[in-house]
mmCIF file of the N, C-alpha and C atoms, coordinates in Angstrom:
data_MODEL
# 
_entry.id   MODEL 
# 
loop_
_atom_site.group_PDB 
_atom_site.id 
_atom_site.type_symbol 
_atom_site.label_atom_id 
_atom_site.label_alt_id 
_atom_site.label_comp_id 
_atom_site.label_asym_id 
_atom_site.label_entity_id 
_atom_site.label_seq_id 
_atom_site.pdbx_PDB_ins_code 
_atom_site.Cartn_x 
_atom_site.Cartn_y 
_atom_site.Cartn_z 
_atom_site.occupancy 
_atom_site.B_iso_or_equiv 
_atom_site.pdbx_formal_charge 
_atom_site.auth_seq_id 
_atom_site.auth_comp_id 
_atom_site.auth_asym_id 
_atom_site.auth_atom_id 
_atom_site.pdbx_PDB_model_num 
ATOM 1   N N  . UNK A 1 1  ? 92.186 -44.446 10.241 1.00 0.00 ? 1  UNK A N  1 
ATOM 2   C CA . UNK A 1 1  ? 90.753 -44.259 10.130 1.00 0.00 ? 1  UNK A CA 1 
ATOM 3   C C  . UNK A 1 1  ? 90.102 -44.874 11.371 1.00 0.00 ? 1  UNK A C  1 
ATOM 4   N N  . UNK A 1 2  ? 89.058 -44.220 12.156 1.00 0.00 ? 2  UNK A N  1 
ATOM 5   C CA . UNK A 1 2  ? 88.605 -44.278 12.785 1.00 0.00 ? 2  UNK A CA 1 
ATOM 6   C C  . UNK A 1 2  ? 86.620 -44.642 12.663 1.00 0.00 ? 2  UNK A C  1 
ATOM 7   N N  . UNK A 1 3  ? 86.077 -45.720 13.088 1.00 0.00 ? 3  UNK A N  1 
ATOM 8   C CA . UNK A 1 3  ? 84.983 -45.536 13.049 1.00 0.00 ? 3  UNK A CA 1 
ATOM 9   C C  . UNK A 1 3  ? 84.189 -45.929 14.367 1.00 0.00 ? 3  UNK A C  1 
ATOM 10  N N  . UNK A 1 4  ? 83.292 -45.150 14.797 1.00 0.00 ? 4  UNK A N  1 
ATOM 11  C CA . UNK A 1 4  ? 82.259 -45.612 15.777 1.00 0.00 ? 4  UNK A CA 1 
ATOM 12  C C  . UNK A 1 4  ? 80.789 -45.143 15.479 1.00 0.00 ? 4  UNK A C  1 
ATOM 13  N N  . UNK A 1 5  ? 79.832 -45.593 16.408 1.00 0.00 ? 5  UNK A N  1 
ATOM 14  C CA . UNK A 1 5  ? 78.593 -45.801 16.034 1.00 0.00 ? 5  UNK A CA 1 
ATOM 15  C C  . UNK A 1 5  ? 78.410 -43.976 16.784 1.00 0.00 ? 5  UNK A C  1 
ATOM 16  N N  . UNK A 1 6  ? 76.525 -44.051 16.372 1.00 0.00 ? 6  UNK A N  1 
ATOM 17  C CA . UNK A 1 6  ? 76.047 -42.709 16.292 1.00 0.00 ? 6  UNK A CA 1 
ATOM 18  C C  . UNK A 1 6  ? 74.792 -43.246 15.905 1.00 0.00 ? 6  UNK A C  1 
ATOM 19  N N  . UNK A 1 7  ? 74.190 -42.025 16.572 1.00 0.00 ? 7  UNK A N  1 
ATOM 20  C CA . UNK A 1 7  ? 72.708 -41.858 15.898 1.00 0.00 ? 7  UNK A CA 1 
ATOM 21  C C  . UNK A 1 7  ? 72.383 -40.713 15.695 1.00 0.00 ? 7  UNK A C  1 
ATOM 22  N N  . UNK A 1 8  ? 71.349 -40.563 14.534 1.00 0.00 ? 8  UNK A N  1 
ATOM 23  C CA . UNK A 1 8  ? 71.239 -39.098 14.267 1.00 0.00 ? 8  UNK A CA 1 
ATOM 24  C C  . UNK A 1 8  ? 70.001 -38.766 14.420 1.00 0.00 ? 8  UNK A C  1 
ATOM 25  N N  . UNK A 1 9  ? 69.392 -37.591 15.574 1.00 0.00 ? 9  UNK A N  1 
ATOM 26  C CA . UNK A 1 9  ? 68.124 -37.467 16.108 1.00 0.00 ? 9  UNK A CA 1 
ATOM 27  C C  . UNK A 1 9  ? 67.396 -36.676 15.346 1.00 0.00 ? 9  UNK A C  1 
ATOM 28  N N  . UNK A 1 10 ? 68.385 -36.418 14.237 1.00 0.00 ? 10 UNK A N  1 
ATOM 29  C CA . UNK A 1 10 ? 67.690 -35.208 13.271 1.00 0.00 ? 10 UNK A CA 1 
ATOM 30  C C  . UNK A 1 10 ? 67.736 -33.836 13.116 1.00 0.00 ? 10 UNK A C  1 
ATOM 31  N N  . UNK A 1 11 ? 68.869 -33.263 14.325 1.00 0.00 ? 11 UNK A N  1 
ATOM 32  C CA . UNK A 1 11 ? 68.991 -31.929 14.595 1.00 0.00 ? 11 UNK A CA 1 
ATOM 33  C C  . UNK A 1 11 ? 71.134 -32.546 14.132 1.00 0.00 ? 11 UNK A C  1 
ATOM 34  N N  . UNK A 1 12 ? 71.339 -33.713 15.193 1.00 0.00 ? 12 UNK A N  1 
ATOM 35  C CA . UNK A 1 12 ? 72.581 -33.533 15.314 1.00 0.00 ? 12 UNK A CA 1 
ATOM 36  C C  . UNK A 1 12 ? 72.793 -35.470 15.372 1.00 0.00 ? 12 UNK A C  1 
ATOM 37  N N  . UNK A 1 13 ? 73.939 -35.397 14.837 1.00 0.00 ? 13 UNK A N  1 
ATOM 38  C CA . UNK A 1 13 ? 74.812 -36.985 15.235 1.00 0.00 ? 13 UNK A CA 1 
ATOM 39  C C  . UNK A 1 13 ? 75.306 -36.848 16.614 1.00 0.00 ? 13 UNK A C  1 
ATOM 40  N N  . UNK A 1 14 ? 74.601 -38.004 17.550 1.00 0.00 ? 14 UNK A N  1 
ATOM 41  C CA . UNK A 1 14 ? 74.779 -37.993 18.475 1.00 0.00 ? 14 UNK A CA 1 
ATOM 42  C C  . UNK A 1 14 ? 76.235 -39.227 18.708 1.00 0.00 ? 14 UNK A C  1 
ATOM 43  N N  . UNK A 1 15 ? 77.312 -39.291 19.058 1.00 0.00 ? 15 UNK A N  1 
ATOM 44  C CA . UNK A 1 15 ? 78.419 -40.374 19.352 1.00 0.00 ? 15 UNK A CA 1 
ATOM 45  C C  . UNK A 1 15 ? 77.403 -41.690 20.373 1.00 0.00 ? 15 UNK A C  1 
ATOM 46  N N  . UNK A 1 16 ? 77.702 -43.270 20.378 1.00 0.00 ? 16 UNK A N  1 
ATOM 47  C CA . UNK A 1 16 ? 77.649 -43.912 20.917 1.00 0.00 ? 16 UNK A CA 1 
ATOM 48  C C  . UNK A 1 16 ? 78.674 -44.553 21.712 1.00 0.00 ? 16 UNK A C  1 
ATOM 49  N N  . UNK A 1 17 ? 79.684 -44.607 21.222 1.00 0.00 ? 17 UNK A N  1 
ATOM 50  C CA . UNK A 1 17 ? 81.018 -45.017 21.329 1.00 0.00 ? 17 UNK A CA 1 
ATOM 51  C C  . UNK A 1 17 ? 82.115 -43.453 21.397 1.00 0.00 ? 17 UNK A C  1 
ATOM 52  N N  . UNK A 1 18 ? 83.074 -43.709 22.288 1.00 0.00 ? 18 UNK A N  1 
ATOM 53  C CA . UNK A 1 18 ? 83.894 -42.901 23.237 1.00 0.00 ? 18 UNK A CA 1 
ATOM 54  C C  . UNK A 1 18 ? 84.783 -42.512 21.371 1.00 0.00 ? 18 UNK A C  1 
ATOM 55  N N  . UNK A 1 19 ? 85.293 -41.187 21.541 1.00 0.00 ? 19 UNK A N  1 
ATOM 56  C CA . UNK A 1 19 ? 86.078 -40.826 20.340 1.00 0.00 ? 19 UNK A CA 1 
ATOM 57  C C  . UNK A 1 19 ? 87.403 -40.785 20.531 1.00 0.00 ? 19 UNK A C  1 
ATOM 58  N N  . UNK A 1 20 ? 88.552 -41.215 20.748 1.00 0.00 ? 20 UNK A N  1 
ATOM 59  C CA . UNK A 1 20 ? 89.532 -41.677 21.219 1.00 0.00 ? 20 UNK A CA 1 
ATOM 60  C C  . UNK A 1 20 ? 90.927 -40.117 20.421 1.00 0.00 ? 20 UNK A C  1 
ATOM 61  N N  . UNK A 1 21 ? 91.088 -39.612 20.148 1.00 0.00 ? 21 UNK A N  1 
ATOM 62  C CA . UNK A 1 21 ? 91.651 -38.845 18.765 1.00 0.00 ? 21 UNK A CA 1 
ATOM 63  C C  . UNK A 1 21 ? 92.601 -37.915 19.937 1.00 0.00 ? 21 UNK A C  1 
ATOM 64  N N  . UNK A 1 22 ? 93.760 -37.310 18.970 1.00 0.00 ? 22 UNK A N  1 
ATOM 65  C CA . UNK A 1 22 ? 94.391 -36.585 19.742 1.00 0.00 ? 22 UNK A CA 1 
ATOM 66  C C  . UNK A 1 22 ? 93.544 -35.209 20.006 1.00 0.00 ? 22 UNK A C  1 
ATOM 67  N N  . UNK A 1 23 ? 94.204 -34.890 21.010 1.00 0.00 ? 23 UNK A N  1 
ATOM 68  C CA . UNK A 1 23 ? 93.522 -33.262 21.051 1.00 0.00 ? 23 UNK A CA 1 
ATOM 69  C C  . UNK A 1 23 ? 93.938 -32.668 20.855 1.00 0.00 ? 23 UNK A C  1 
ATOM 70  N N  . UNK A 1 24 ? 93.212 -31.385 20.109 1.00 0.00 ? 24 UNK A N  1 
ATOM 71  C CA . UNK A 1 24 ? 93.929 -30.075 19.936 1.00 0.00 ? 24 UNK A CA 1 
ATOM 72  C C  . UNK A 1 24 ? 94.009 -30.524 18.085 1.00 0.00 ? 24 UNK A C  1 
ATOM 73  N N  . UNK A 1 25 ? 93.992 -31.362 17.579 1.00 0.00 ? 25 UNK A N  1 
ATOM 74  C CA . UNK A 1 25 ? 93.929 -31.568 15.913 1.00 0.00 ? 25 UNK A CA 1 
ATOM 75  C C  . UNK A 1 25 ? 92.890 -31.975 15.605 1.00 0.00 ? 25 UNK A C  1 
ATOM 76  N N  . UNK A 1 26 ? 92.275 -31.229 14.590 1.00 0.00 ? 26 UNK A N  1 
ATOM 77  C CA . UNK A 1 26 ? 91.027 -31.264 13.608 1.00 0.00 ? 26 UNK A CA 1 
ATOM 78  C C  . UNK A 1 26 ? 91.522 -32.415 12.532 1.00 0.00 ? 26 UNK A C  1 
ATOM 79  N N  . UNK A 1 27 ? 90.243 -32.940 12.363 1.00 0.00 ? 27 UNK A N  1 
ATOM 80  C CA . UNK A 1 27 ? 90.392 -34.332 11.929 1.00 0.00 ? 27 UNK A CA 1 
ATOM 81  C C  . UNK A 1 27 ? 89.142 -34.356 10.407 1.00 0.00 ? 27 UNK A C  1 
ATOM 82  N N  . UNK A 1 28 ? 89.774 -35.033 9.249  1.00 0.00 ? 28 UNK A N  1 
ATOM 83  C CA . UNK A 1 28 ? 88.517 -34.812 8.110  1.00 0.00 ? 28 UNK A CA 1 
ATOM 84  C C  . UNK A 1 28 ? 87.511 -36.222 8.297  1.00 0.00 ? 28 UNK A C  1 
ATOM 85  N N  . UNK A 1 29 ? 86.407 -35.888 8.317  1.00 0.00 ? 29 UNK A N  1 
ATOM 86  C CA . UNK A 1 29 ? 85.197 -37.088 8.826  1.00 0.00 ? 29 UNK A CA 1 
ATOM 87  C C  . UNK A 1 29 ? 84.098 -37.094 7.488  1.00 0.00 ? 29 UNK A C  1 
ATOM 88  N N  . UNK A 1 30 ? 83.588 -38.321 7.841  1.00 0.00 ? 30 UNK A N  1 
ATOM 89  C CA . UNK A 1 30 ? 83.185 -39.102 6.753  1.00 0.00 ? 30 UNK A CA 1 
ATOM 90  C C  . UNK A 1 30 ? 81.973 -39.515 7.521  1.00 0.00 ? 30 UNK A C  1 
ATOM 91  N N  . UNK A 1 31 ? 80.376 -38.772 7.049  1.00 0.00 ? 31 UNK A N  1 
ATOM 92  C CA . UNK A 1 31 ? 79.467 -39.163 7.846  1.00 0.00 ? 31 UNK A CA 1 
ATOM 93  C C  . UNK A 1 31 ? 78.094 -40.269 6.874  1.00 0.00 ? 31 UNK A C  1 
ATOM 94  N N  . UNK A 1 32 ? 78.072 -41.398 7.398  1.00 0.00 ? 32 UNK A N  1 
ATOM 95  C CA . UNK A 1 32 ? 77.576 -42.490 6.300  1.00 0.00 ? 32 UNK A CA 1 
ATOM 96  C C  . UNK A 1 32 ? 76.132 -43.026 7.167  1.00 0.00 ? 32 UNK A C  1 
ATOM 97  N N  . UNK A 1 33 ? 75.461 -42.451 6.553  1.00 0.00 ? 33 UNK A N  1 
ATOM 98  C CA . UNK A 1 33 ? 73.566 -43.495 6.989  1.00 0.00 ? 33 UNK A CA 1 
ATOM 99  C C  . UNK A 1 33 ? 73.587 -44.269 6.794  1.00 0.00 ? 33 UNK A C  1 
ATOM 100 N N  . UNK A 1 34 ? 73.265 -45.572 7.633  1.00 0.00 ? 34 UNK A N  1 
ATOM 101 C CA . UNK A 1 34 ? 73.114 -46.742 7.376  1.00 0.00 ? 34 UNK A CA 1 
ATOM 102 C C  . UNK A 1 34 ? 71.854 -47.271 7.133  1.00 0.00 ? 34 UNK A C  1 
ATOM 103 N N  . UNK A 1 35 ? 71.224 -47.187 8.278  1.00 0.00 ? 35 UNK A N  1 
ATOM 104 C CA . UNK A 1 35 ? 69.080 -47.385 8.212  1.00 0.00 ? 35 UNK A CA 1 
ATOM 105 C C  . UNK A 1 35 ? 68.638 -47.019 9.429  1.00 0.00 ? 35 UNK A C  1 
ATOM 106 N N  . UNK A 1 36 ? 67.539 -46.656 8.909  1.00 0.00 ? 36 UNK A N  1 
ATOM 107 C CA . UNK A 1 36 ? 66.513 -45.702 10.085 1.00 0.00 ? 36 UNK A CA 1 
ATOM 108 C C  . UNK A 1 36 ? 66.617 -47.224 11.533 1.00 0.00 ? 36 UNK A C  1 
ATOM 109 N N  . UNK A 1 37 ? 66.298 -46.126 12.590 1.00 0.00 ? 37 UNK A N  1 
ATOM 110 C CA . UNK A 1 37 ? 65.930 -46.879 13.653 1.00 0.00 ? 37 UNK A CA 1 
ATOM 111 C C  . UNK A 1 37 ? 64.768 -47.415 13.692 1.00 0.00 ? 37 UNK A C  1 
ATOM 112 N N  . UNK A 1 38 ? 64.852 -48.821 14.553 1.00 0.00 ? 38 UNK A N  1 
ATOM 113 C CA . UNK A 1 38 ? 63.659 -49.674 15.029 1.00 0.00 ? 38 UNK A CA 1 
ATOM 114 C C  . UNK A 1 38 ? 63.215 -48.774 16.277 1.00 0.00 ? 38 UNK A C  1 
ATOM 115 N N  . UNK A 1 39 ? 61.758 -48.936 16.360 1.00 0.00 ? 39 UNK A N  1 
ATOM 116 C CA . UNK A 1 39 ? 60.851 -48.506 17.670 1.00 0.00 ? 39 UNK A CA 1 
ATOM 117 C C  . UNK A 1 39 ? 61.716 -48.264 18.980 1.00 0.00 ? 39 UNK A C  1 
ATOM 118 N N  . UNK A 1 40 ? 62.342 -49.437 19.442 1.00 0.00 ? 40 UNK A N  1 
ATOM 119 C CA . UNK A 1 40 ? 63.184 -50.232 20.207 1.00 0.00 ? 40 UNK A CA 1 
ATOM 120 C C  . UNK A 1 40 ? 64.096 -49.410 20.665 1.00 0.00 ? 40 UNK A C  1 
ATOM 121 N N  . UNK A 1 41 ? 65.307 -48.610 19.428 1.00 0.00 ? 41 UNK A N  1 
ATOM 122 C CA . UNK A 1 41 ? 66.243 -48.391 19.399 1.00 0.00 ? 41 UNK A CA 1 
ATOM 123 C C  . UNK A 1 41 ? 65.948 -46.665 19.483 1.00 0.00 ? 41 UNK A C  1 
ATOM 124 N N  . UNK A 1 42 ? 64.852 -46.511 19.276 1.00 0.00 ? 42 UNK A N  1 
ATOM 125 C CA . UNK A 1 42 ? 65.137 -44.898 19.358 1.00 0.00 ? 42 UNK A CA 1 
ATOM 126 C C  . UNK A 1 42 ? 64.772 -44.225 20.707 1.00 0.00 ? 42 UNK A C  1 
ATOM 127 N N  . UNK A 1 43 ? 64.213 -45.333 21.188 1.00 0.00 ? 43 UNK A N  1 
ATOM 128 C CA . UNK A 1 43 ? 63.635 -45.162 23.201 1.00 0.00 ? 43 UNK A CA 1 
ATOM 129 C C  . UNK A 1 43 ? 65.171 -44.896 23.896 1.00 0.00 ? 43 UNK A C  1 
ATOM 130 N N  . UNK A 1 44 ? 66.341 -45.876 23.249 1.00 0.00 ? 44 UNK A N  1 
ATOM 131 C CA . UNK A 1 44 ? 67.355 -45.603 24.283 1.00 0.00 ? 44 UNK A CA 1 
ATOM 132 C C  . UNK A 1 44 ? 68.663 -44.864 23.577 1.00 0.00 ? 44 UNK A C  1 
ATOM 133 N N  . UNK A 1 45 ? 67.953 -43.635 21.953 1.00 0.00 ? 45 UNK A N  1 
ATOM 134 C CA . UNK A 1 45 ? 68.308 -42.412 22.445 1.00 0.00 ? 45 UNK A CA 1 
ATOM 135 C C  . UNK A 1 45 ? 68.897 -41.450 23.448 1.00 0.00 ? 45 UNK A C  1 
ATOM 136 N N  . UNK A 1 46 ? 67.992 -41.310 23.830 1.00 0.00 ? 46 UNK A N  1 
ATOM 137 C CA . UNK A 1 46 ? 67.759 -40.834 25.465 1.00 0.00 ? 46 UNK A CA 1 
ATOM 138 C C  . UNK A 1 46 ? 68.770 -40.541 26.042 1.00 0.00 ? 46 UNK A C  1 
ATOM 139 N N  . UNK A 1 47 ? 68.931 -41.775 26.232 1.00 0.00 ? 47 UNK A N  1 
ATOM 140 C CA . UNK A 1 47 ? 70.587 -41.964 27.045 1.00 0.00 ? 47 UNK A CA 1 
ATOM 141 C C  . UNK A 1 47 ? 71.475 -41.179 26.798 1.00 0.00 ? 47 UNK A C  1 
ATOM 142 N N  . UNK A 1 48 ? 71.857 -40.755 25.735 1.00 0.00 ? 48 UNK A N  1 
ATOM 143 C CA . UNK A 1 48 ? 73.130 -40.460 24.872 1.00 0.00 ? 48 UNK A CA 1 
ATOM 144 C C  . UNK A 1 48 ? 72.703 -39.039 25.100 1.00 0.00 ? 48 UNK A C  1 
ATOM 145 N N  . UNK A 1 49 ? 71.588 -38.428 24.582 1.00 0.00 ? 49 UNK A N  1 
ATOM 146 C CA . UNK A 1 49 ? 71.601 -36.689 24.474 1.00 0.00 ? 49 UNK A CA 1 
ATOM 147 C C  . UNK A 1 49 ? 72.481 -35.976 25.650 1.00 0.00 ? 49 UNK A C  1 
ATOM 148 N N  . UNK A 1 50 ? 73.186 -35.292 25.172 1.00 0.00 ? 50 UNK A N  1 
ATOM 149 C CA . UNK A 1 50 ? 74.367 -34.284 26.044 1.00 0.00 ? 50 UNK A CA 1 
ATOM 150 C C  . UNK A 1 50 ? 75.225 -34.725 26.460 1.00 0.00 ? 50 UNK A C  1 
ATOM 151 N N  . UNK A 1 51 ? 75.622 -36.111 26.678 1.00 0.00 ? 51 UNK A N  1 
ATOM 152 C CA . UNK A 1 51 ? 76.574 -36.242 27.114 1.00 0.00 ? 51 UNK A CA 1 
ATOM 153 C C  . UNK A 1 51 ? 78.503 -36.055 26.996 1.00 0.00 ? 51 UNK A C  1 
ATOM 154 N N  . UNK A 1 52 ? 78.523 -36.219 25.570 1.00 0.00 ? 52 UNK A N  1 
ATOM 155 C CA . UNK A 1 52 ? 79.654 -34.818 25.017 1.00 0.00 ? 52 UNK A CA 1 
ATOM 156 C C  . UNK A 1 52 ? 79.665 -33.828 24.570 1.00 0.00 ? 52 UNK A C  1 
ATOM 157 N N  . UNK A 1 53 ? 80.040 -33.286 24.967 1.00 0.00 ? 53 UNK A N  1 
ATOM 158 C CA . UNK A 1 53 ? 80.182 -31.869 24.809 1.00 0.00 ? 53 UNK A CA 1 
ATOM 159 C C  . UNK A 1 53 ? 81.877 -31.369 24.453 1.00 0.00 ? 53 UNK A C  1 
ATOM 160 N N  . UNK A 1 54 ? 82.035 -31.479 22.992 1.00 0.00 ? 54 UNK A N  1 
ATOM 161 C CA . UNK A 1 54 ? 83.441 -30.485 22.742 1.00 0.00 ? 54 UNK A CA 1 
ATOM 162 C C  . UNK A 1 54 ? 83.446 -29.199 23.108 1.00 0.00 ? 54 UNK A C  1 
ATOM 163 N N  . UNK A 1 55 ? 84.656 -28.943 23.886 1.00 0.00 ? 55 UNK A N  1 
ATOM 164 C CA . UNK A 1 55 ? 84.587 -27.817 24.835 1.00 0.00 ? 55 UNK A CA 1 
ATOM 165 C C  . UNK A 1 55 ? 85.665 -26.949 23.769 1.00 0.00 ? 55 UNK A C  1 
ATOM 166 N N  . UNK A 1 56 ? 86.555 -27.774 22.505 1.00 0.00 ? 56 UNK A N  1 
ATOM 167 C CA . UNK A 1 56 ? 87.337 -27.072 22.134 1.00 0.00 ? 56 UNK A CA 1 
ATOM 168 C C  . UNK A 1 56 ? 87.045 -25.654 20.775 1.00 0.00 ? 56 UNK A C  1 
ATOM 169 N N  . UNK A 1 57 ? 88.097 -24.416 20.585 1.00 0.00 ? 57 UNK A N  1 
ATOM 170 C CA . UNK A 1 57 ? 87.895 -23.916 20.160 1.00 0.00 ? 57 UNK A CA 1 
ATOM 171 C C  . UNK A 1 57 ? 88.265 -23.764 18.739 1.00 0.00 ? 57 UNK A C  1 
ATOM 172 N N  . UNK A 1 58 ? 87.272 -23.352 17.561 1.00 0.00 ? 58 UNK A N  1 
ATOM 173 C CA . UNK A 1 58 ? 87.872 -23.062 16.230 1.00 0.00 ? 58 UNK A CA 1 
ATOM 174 C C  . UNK A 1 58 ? 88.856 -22.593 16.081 1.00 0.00 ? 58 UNK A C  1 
ATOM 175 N N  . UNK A 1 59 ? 89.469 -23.253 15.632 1.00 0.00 ? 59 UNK A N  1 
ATOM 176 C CA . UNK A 1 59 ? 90.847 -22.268 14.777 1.00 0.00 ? 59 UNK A CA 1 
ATOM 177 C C  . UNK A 1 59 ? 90.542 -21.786 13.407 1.00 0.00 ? 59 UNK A C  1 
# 
């Protein structure tokens, strides 16, 4: 089991932390809210939008 942080902008869970997993295997995930963001914390959002991008394809 694997866990890292995320935020969710409301369209999509964005990753904070790098996802480490083999490639090429689909994996079953477990997505858990913790508590809304502070003022603070949703400014450096930002940062994070687009920066992964799974390039892989459905099987």
């Amino acid at each position: 089991m694997l866990s890292i942080n995320g935020i969710d902008d409301g369209k999509r869970i964005i990753p904070k932390d790098p996802i480490p997993l083999e490639k090429g295997k689909q994996f079953k995930v477990i997505i858990t809210f913790l508590e809304p963001l502070e003022e603070g914390e949703k400014k450096q959002l930002s940062q994070f939008c687009g920066i992964w991008e799974d390039t892989r394809e459905v099987k």
